[in-house]
N, CA and C atoms as a LAMMPS dump frame, in Angstrom:
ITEM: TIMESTEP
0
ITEM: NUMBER OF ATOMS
267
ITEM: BOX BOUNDS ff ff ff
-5.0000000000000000e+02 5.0000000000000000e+02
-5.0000000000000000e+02 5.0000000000000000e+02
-5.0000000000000000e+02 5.0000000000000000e+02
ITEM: ATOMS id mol type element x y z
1 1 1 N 394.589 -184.727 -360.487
2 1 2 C 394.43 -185.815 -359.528
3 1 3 C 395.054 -187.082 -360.11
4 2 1 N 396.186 -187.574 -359.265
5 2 2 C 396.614 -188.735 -359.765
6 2 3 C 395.778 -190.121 -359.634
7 3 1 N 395.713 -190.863 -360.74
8 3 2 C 394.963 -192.292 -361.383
9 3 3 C 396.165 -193.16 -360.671
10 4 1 N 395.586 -194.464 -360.326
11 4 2 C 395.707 -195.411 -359.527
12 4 3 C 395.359 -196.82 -359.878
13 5 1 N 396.303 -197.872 -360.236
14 5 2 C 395.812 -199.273 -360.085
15 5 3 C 395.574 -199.355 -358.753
16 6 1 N 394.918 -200.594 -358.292
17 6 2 C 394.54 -200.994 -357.275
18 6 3 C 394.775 -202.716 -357.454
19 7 1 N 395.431 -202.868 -356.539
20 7 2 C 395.351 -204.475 -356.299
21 7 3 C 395.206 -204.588 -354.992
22 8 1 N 395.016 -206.158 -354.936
23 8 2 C 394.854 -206.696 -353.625
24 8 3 C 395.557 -207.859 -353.406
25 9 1 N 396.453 -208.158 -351.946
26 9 2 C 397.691 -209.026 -352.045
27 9 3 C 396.897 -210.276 -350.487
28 10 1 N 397.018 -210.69 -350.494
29 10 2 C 396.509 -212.049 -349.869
30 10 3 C 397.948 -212.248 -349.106
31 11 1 N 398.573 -212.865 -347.96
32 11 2 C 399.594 -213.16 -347.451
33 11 3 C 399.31 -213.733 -346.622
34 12 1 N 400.397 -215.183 -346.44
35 12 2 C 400.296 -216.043 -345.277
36 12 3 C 401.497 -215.653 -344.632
37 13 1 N 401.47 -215.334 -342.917
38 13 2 C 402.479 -215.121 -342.224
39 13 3 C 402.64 -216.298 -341.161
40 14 1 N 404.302 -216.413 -340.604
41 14 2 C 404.574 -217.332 -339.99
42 14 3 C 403.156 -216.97 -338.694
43 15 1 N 403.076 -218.107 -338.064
44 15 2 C 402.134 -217.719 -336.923
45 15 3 C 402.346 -217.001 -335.946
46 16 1 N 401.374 -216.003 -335.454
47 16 2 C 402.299 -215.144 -334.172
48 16 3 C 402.399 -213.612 -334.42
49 17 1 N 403.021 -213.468 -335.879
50 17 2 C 403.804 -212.414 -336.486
51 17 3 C 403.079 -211.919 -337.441
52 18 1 N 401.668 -211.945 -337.592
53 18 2 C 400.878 -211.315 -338.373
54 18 3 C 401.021 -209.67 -338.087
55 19 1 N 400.911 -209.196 -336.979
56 19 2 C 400.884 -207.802 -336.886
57 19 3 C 402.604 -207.099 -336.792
58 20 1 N 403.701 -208.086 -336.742
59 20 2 C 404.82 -207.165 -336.904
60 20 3 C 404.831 -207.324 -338.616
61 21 1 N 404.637 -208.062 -338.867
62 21 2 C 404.379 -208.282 -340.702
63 21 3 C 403.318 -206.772 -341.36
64 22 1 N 402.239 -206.711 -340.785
65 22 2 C 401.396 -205.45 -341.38
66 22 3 C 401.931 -204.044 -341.044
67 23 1 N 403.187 -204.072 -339.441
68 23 2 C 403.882 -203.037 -339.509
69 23 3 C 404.568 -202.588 -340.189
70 24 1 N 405.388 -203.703 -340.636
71 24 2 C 406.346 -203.81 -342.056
72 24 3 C 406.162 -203.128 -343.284
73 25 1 N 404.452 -204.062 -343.764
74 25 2 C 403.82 -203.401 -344.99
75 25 3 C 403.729 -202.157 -344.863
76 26 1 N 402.915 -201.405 -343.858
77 26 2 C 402.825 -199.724 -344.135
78 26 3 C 403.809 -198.788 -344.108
79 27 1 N 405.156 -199.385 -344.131
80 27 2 C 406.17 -198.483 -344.31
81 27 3 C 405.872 -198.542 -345.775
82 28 1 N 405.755 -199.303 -346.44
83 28 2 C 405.996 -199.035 -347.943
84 28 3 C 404.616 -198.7 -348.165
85 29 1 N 405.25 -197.134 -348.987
86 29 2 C 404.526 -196.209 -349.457
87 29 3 C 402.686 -196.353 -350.133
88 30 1 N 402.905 -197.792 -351.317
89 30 2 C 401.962 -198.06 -351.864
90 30 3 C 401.265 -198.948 -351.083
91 31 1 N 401.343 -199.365 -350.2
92 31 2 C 400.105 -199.836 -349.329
93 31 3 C 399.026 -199.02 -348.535
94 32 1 N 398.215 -199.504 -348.797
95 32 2 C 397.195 -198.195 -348.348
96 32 3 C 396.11 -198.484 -346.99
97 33 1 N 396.756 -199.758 -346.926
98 33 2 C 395.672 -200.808 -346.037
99 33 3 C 396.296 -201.978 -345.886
100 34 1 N 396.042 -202.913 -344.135
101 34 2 C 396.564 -204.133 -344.292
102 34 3 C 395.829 -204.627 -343.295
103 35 1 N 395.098 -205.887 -343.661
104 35 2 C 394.31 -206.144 -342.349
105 35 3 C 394.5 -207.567 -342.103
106 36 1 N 394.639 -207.795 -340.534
107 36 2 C 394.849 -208.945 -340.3
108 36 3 C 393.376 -210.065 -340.666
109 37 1 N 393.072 -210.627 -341.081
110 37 2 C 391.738 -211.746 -341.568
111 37 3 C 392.031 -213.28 -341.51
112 38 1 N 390.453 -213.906 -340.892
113 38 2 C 390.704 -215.112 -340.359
114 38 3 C 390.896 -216.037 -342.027
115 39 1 N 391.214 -217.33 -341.672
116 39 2 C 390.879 -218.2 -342.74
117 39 3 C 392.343 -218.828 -343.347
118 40 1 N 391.906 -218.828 -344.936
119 40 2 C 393.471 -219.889 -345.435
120 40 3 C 394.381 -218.368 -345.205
121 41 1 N 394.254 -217.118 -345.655
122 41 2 C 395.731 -216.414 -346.077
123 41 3 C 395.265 -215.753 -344.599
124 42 1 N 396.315 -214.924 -344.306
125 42 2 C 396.175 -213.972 -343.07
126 42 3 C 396.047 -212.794 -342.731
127 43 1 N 396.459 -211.964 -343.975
128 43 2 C 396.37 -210.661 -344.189
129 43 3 C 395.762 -210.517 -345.465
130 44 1 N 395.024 -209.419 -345.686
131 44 2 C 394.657 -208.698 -346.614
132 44 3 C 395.474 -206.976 -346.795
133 45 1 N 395.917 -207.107 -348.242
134 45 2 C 396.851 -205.656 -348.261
135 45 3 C 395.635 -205.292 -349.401
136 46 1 N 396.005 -204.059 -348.99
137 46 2 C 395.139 -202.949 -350.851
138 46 3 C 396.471 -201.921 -350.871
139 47 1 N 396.729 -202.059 -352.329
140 47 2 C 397.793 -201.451 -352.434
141 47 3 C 397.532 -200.145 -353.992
142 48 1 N 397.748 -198.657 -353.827
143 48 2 C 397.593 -197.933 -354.862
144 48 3 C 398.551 -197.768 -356.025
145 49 1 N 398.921 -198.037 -357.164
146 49 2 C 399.904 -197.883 -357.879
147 49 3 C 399.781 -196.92 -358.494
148 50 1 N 400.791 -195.905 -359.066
149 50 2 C 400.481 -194.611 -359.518
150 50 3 C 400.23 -195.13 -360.893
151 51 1 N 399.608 -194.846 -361.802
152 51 2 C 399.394 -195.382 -363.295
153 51 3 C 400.624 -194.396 -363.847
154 52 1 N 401.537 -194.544 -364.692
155 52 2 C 401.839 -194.256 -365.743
156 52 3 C 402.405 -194.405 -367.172
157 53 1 N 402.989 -193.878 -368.178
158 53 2 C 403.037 -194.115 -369.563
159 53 3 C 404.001 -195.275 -369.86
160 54 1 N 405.391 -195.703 -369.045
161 54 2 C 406.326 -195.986 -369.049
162 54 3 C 406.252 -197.628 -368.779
163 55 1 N 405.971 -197.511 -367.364
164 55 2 C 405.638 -199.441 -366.954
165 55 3 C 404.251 -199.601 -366.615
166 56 1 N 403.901 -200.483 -367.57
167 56 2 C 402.677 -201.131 -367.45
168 56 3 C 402.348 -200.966 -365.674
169 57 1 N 400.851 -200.728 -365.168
170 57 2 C 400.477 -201.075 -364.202
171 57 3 C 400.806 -202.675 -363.175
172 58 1 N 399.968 -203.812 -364.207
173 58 2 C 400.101 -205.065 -363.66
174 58 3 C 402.259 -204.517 -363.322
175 59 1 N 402.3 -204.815 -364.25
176 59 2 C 404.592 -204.845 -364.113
177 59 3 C 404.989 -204.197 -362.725
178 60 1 N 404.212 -202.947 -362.207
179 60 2 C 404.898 -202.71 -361.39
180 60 3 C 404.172 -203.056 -359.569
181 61 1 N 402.709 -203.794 -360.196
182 61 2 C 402.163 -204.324 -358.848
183 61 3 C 403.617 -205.461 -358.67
184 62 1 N 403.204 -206.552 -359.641
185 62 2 C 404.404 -207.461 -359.643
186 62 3 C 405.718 -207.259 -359.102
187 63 1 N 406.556 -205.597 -359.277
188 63 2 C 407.738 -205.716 -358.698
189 63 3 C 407.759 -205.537 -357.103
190 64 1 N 406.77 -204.496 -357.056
191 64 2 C 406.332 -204.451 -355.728
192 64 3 C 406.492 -205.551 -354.716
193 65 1 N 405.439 -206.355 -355.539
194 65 2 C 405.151 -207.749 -354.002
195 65 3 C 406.399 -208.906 -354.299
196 66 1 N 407.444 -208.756 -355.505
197 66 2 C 408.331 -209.379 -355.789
198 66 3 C 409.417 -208.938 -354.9
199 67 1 N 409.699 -207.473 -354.835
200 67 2 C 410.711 -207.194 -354.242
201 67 3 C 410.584 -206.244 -353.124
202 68 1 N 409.357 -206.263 -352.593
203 68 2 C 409.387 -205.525 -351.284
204 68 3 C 408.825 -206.647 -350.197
205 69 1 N 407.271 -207.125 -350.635
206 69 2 C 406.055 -207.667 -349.946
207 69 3 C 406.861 -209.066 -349.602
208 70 1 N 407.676 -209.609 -350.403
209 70 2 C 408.057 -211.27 -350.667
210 70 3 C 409.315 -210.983 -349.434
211 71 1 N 409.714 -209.82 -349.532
212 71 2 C 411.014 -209.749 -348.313
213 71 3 C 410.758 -209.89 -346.933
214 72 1 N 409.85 -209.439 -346.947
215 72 2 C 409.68 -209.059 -345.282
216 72 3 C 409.975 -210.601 -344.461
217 73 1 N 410.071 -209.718 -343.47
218 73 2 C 410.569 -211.008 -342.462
219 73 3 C 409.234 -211.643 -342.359
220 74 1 N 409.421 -212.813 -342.167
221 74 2 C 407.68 -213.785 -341.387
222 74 3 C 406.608 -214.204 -342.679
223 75 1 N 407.306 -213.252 -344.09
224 75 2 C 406.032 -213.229 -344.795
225 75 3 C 406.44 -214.691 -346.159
226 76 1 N 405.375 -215.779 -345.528
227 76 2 C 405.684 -217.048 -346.304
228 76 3 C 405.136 -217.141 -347.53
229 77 1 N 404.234 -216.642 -347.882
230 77 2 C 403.435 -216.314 -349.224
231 77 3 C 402.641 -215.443 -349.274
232 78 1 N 402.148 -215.247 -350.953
233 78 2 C 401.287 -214.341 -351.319
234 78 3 C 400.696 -214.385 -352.493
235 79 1 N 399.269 -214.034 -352.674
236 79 2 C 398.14 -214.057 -353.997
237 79 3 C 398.239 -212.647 -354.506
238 80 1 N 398.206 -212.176 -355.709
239 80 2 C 397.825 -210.661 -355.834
240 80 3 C 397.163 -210.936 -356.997
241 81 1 N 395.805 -210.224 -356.628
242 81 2 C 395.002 -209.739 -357.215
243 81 3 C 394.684 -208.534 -358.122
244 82 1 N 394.656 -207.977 -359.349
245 82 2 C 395.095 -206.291 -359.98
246 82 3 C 393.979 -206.131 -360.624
247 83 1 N 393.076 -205.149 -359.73
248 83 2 C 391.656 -204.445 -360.038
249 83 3 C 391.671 -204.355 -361.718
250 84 1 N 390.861 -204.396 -362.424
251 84 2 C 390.615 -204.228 -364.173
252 84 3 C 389.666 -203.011 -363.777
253 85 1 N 388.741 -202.832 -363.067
254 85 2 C 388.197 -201.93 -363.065
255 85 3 C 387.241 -201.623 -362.087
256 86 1 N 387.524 -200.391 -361.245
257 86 2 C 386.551 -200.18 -359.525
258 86 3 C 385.769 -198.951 -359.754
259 87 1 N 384.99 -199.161 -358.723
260 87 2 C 384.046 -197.807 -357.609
261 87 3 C 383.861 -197.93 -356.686
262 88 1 N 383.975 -196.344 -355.941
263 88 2 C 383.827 -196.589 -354.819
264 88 3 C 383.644 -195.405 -354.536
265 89 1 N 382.931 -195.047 -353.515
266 89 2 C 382.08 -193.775 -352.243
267 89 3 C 383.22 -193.115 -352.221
């Protein structure tokens, strides 16, 4: 069974375009979840990273929301958050 970082990415989208923005996100693979939420950011992503020996975990949340999450059309910023350690049901 493959091991998993887990982070969580915070994103402010232009107004309007929150849900063609979360369409966006679930094409890419490591998102596992994206929900539109009221308040300062607009979306909430949870994203799974495969752990392995080669690139550090945090390194490859980072390239991720550097070079996929930061592209998308509409998407003006973003927080990411990288689980140290979870549970869950």
């Amino acid at each position: 069974m493959p091991v998993y970082h887990k982070a969580f990415v915070l994103v402010k989208a232009d107004p309007g375009h929150e849900k063609n923005v979360v369409a966006n996100l679930m094409k890419i693979k490591e998102v596992k979840e994206a929900h539109v939420i009221p308040g300062e950011w607009d979306l909430m992503v949870i994203l799974n990273i495969p752990k392995d020996i080669v690139v550090p975990g945090d390194q490859k949340v980072y390239n991720l929301v550097m070079e996929q999450i930061t592209k998308i059309k509409h998407v003006q910023d973003t927080n990411t958050m990288v689980s140290q350690y979870s549970e869950s049901k």
